[in-house]
N, C-alpha and C positions, 0 to 999 in steps of 0.2 A: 713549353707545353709539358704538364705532367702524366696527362694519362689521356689514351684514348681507345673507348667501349665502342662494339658495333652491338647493333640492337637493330633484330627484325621488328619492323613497327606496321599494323597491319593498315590499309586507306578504306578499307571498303569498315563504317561503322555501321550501318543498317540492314535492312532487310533489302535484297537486290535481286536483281535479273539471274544470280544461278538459283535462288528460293525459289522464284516463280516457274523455270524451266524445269527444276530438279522435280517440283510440285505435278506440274503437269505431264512430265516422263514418268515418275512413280505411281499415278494415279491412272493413266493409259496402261500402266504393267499389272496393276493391282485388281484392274477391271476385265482383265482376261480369266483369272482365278472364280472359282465357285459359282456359283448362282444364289438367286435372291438376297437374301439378308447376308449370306456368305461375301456373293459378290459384291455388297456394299460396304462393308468391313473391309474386305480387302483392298476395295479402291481406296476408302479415308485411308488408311494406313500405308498404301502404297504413297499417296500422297505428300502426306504428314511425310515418312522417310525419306520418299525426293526432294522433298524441299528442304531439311534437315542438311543430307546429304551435298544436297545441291549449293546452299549455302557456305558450307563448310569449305567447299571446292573454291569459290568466288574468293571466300576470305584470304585462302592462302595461296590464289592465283594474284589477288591483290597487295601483300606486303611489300614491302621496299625495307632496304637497306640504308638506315642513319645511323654516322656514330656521333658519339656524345664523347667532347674533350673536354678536359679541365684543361683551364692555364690559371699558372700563379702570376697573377700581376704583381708592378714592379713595387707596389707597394705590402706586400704579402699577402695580400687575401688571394681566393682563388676563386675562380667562377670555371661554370659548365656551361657549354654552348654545344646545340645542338645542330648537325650542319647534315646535308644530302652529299658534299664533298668526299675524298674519301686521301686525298691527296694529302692531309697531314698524319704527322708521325710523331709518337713521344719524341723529345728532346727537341721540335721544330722551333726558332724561335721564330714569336709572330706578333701580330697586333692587334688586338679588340678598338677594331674602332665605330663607335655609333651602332653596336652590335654584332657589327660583322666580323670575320674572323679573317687576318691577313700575316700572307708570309712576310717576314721581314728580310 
């Protein structure tokens, strides 16, 4: 094994459950501010930011930890496998087999 990267990788790709709560806590806060037309600006926008916010929060409540190792196979090329494991180490020697990555 010649090198091994950690890389936060984030799971949540779309729109989720902190948008829609973020949305609806900002919108409830924004709705207390001003009257009339005031007060309705203020909800969209309280809105709009909780759900911004809210998102943001899910996404990086969501990442997880992958690293990405190269190994030089025995033939010299090298490949990168990306594993959830965490358990190897440069210098390990190991085995690509069928994809998978194993200590030797």
């Amino acid at each position: 094994m010649t090198r091994v990267d950690t890389k936060a990788e984030s799971g949540s790709k779309g729109v989720g459950v902190g948008a829609v709560i973020g949305g609806v806590v900002g919108g409830v806060v924004g709705n207390q501010v001003g009257k009339g037309n005031g007060n309705t600006a203020a909800t969209i926008a309280g809105a709009l930011g909780g759900a911004y916010v809210g998102d943001k929060v899910q996404r990086n409540e969501d990442k997880r930890l992958v690293y990405q190792v190269e190994v030089r196979l025995d033939d010299g090329r090298y490949s990168t496998v990306t594993l959830a494991d965490g358990s190897f180490r440069e210098g390990d020697r190991v085995e690509l087999r069928n994809g998978a990555l194993l200590h030797r």
